[in-house]
N, C-alpha and C positions, 0 to 999 in steps of 0.2 A: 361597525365592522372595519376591521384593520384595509386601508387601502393596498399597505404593501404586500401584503399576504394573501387577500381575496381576490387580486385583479393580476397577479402576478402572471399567471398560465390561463387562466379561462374567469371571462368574464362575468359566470355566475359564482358566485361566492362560496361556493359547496362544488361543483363540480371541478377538481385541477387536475388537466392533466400529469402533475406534477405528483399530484399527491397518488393518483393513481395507478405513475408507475413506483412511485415507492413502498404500495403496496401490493405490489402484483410481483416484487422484485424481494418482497422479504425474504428470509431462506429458510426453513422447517429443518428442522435438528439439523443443524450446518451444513445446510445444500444437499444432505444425503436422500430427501425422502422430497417428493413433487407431489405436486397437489393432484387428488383424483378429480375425476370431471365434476362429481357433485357438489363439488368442496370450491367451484370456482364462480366468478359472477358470470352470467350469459345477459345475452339481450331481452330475451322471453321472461327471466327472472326478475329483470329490472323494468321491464313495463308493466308484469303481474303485480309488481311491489307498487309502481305509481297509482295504478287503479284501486289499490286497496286504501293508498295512501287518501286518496280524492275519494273515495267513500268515506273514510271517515271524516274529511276533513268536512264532506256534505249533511253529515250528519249533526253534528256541532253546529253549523253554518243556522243552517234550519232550526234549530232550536236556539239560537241569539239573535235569527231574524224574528220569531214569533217572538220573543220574551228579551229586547235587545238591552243593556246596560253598559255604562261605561266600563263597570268592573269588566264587564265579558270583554269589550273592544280593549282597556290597558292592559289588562292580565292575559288575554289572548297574544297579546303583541310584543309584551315585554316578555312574556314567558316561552313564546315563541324564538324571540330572538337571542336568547339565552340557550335553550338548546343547539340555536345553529351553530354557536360560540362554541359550544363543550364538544360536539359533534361532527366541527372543522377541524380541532385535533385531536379527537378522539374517535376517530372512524368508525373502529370496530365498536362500537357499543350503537350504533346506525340503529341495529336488529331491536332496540330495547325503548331508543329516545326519537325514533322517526316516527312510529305511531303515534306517541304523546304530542310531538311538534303539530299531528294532522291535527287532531283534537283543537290543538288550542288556537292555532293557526284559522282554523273552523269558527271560534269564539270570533274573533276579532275579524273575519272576511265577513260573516253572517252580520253582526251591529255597522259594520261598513255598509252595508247592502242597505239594511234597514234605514239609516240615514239617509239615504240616497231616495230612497222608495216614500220616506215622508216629503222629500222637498219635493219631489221630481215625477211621481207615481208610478207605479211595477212594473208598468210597459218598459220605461229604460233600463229597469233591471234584469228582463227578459234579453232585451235587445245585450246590453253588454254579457251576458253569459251566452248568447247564441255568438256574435262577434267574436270570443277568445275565444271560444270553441275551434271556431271558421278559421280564425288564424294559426292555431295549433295545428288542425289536418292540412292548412295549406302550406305549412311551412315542411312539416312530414314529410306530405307529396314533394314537394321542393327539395329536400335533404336525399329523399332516396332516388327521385327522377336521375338527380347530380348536377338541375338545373344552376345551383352554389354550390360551389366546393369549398370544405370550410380550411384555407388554408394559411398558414400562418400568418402572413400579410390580411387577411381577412380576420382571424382571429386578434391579431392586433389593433386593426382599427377598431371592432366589434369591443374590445377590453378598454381601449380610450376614452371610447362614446360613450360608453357605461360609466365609467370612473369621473367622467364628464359632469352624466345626470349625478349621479350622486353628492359632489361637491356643490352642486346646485341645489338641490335638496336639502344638504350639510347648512347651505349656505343661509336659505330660505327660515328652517329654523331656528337658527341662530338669530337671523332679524325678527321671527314673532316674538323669541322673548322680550324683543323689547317694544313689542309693539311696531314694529315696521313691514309690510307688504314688501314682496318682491314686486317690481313689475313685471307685469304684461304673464308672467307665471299662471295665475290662477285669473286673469282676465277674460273677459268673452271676444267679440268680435276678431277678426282673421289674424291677426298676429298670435294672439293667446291659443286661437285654433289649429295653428299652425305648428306651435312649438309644443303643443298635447301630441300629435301627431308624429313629428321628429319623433318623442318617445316611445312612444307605443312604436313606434318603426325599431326601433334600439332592441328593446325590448324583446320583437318578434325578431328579430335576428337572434339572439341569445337564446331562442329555441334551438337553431340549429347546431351552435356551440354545445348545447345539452346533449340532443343528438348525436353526435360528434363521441361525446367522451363518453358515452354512454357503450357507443359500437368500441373505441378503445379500450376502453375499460376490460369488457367482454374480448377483445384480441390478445390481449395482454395478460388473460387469466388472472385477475385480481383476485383476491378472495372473495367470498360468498355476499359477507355482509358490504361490500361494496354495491351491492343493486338496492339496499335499503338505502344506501347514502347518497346513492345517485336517483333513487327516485325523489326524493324527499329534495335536491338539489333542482327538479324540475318539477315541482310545488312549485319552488321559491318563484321560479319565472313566473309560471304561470300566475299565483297569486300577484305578481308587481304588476304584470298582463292586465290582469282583469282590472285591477286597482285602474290602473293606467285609462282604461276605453270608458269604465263607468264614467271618471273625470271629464271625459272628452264632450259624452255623450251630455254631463252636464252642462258643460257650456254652451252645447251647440241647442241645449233645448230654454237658456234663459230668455227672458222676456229685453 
């Protein structure tokens, strides 16, 4: 994912305010004619679409945990990430390639799970899906309490630390191909535990960023298929989320 373009306004790669108001701002037969209420995104449209979205994606999930394959884990992931590409500039078609993205997204979380559940056994795998859960509603309660306010000084450090882990990741790959470990990354004992944690902290801040441009989105009257792009945009967290705690919960249970 392009760093200049995904991190640019909001930290999740799919949700910009940016992009948000440039289509909430388009003009229908040259500014003559405004959008009617049904024809615009709300906040109830874009949480109906998330929930629909996380069923399917559970659905899939469960069936490459019971029957897991690397096809299901590469082709879930690559094809995944392919969508979010076309679906980054290509907003309006959300309605059409956000279901598909739950699906295959589904592939590739469920053979994650699976892997984890051979080394480690389903109790951790219970534990990290109960965990991102807990962190999701608390971060909710948090967004609307007003306990954080998400505000540009916040949204900017929140876009750094992200663009952060990601060059670290960028980075990390880059050394397996050639056979080289990062350190202390994927290591056990309290430093390795330590910097799983930073993430997963990163990470759950970047809910509220979702949050955030989701209520914008919705103030701004963006068009309709903007709550499929914004739901499918807090996927994305949530799956790096879960990605993120099952990792932790590994290390903390090796021998």
């Amino acid at each position: 994912m392009s760093l200049s373009d995904r991190f640019k306004q909001s930290s999740n790669p799919i949700l910009s305010e940016e992009r948000l108001t440039k289509a909430s701002q388009r003009p229908l037969d040259g500014g003559f004619i405004t959008r009617a209420d049904d024809t615009v995104m709300t906040v109830s449209g874009a949480v109906n679409k998330t929930f629909l979205l996380g069923l399917l994606l559970l659905g899939t999930a469960v069936y490459s945990f019971l029957f897991p394959s690397s096809l299901f884990m590469w082709g879930g992931a690559i094809g995944g990430l392919v969508l979010v590409f076309v679906m980054a500039f290509k907003p309006n078609l959300s309605g059409t390639l956000a279901p598909v993205y739950a699906l295959l997204e589904g592939l590739f979380v469920g053979s994650v799970t699976a892997i984890y559940a051979a080394g480690f056994g389903t109790g951790l795998v219970f534990n990290a899906i109960l965990v991102t859960i807990s962190l999701l509603f608390m971060m909710l309660f948090v967004y609307k309490a007003g306990l954080i306010t998400v505000t540009q000084k916040f949204r900017s450090g929140v876009i750094m630390a992200t663009g952060g882990v990601l060059l670290v990741y960028l980075l990390d790959m880059g050394l397996r191909f050639f056979g080289v470990n990062m350190p202390f990354l994927h290591d056990g004992g309290m430093l390795g535990i330590g910097i799983s944690l930073v993430i997963i902290g990163i990470a759950t801040l970047n809910l509220l960023l979702d949050f955030d441009n989701i209520e914008r989105g919705a103030a701004m009257r963006a068009p309709k298929y903007m709550e499929w792009f914004c739901a499918m945009g807090l996927i994305v967290t949530l799956v790096w989320l879960y990605v993120e705690v099952l990792r932790l919960l590994s290390v903390m249970n090796r021998d």
